[in-house]
N, C-alpha and C positions, 0 to 999 in steps of 0.2 A: 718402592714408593713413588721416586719420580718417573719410571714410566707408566705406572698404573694413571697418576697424573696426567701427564703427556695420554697415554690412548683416550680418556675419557675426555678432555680437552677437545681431542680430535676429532672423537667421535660427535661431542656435539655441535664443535664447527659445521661437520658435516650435514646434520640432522637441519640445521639451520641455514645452509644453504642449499639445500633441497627444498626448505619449505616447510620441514615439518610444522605441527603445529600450529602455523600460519592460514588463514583463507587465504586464493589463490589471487593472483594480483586481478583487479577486472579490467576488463577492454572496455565497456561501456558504460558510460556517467549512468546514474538515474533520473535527468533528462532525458538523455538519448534513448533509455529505456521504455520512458513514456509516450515519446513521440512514436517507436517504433511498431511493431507487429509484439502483441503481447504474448503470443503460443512461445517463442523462441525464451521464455523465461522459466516454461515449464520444468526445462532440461538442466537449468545452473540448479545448481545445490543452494539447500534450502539459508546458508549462512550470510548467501551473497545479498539473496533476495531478501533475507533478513537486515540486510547491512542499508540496501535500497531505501526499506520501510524506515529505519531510523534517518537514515538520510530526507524522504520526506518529510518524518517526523519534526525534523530538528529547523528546517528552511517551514516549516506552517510556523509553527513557534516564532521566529525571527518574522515571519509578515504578519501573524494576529494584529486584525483588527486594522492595517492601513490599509489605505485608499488604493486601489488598482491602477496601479500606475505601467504595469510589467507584468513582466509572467509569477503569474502566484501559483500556488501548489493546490491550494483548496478557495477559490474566488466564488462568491457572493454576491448575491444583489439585494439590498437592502435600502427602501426605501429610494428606488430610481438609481442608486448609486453601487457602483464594483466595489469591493471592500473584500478582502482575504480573512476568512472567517477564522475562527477560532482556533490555534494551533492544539495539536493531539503531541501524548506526551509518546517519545522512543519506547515506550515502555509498555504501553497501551494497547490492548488486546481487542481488536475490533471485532473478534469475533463469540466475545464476553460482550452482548449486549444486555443491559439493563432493561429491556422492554421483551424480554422473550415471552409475556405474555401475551404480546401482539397488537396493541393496544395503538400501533401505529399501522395506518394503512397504505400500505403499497402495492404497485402496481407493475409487471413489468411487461407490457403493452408496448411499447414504445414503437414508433415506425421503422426506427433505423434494423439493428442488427440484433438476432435474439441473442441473450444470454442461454451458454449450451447445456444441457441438463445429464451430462454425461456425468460421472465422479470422476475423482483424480486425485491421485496421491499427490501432487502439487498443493491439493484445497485438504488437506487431512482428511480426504473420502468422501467431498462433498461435491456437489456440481459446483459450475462455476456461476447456476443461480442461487443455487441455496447459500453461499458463501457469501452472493452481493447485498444478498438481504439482511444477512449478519450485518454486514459492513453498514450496508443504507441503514440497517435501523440504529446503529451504534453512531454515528454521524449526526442524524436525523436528532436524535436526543441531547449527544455534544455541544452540536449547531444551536439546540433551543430554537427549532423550526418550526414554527405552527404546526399546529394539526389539524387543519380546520377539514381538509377534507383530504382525499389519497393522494398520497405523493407518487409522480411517475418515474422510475429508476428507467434512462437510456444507459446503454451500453454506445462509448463513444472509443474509440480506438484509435490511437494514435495523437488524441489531445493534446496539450501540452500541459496541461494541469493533470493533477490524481483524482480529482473529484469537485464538483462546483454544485451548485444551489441556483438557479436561473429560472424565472417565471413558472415558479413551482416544479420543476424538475427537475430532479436530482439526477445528475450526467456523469457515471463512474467508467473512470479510464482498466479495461480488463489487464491491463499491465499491475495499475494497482492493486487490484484484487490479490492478484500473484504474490506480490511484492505482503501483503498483511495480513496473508494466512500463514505467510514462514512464520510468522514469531509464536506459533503453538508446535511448530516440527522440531524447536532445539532445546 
């Protein structure tokens, strides 16, 4: 009996110090994430990038709604004034949006960088436009953003926010994209 004890003991010392069970420790904040090159996210396992999104999740929460004083995660211009919009809850499936009848017009025009239209098991087999439009339109509705006429979705890379709202254009960091399509892969 007491080494049946003792080996299983051991055994799951060991299990535990291997890691089992565990996600892997990460090297890089979900700042550093943001600011970085977004492709390099494609590769971490879908729990980290899961871990990221609640990470933003939880720091939008904590700024809802003050004045931009600093780096916010999701900033706003309202009324002349910077203002960290509305926090999204950890839990929150951005690519569950409420408007998939369409009833929001976007655009993704933008001058800067195209979003790529390739699929990826990163996006659950979607491009990484069709997955922004998820996002913008799930955002778009959260925010309670006008709709008076199309909203222009830029692809901005290496921001240091996840997402902002700015003289009608909605400016989505491709890091974050990454980061809140994991929570339909677990």
């Amino acid at each position: 009996m007491t080494t049946r004890i003792l080996i299983s003991s051991s055994l799951l010392f060991l299990l535990a110090a291997c890691g089992a069970g565990t996600l892997p420790a990460r090297a890089t904040s979900t700042t550093q994430a943001l600011t970085g090159t977004a492709e390099w996210l494609e590769f971490e396992a879908p729990g980290l990038r899961f871990e990221m999104f609640r990470d933003v999740a939880r720091m939008s929460q904590n700024q809802a709604g003050l004045r931009a004083t600093g780096q916010m995660v999701f900033p706003m211009m309202v009324n002349g004034e910077f203002v960290a919009a509305p926090g999204i809850d950890p839990r929150m499936d951005l690519l569950m949006s409420a408007d998939a009848g369409g009833a929001i017009q976007l655009s993704f025009d933008g001058r800067g960088d195209r979003w790529s239209d390739d699929r990826r098991d990163s996006f659950q087999g979607l491009s990484e436009r069709e997955a922004v439009e998820l996002i913008a339109r799930s955002l778009v509705q959260h925010w309670g953003i006008p709709r008076a006429d199309v909203i222009r979705v830029d692809r901005v890379a290496g921001a240091p926010y996840a997402a902002a709202y700015i003289d009608g254009i909605l400016r989505v960091n491709p890091a974050f994209v990454y980061m809140a399509t994991a929570t339909g892969t677990l």
